[in-house]
C-alpha positions as MATLAB code, in Angstrom:
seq = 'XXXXXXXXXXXXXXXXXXXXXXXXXXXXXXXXXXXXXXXXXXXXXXXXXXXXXXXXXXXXXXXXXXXXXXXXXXXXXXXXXXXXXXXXXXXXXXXXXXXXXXXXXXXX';
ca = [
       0.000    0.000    0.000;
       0.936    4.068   -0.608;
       0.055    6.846    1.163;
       0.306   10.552   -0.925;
       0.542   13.147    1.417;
      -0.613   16.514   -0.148;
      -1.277   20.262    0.469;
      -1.731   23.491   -1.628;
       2.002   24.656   -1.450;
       4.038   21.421   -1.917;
       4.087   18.785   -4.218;
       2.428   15.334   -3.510;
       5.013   12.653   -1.060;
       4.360    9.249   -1.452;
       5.513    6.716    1.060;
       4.951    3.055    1.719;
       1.971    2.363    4.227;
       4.447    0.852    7.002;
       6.199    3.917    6.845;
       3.313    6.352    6.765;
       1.799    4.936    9.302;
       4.942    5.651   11.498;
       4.785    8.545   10.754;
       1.481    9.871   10.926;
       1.365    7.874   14.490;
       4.676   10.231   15.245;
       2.674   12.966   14.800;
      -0.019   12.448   17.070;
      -3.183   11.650   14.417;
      -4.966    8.276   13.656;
      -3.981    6.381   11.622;
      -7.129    6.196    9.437;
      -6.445    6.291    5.901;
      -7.549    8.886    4.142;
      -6.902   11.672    7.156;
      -6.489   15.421    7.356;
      -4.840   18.201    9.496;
      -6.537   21.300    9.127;
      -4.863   24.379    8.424;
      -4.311   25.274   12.512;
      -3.059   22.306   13.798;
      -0.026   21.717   11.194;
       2.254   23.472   13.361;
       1.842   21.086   15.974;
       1.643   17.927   14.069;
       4.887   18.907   12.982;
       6.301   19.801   16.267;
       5.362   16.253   18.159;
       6.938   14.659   14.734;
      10.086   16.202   15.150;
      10.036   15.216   18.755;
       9.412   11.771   17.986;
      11.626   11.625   15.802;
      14.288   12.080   18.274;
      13.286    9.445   20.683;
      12.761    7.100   17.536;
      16.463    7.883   16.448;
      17.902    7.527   19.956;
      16.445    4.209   20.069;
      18.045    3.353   16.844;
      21.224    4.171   17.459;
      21.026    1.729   20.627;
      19.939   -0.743   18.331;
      22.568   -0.293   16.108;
      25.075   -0.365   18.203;
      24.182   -3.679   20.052;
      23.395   -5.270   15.827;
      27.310   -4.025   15.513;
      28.884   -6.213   18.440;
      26.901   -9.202   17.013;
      27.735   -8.480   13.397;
      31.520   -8.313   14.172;
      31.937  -11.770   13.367;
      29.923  -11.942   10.040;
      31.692  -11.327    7.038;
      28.777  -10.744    4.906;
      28.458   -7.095    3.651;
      25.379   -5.656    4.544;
      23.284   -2.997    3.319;
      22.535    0.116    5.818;
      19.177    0.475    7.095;
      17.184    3.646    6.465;
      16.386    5.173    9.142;
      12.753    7.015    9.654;
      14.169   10.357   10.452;
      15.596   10.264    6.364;
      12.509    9.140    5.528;
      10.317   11.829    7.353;
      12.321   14.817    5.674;
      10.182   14.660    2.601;
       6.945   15.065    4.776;
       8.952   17.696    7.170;
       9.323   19.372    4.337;
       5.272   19.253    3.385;
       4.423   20.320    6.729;
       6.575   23.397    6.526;
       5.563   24.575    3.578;
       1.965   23.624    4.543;
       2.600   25.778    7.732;
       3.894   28.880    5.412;
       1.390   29.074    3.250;
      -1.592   28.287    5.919;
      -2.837   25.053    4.643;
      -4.172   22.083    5.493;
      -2.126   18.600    5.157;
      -3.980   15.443    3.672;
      -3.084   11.846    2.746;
      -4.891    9.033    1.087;
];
């Protein structure tokens, strides 16, 4: 599954669901799909993502660091994961513009 985030001043973001969901959850809404922030309440939505954000990346870094003590013995190469603080600049991004030009934030 998608999710297109939209509003009047930025183009459309697309994410996976998984990640969407994160996301929108980071931000304090429901996770009902389609869902809307009115024009008001983008500042905030924004605000408690950021925050979350941080705690999510804290707890990644933990993560990571305990996955790199096991992983010392493996000699396969592996990939990087991407973390959801990259992936929630396109839709930090949408929210500040949304914020700038007073609009309201939908996705479906």
């Amino acid at each position: 599954m998608l999710v297109t985030f939209s509003c009047k001043a930025h183009n459309d973001v697309t994410m996976f669901g998984d990640i969407a969901q994160s996301l929108i959850k980071m931000m304090e809404y429901t996770t009902d799909i389609p869902g809307a922030i009115i024009a008001e309440d983008v500042e905030l939505a924004l605000a408690n993502l950021e925050k979350n954000l941080i705690v999510a990346a804290a707890k990644q870094c933990a993560t990571q660091e305990q996955q790199q003590v096991v992983d010392l013995d493996d000699e396969d190469e592996k990939e990087p994961e991407i973390g959801i603080s990259v992936r929630a600049v396109p839709l930090i991004e949408l929210l500040k513009a949304a914020i700038f030009a007073k609009s309201y934030v939908m996705w479906q």
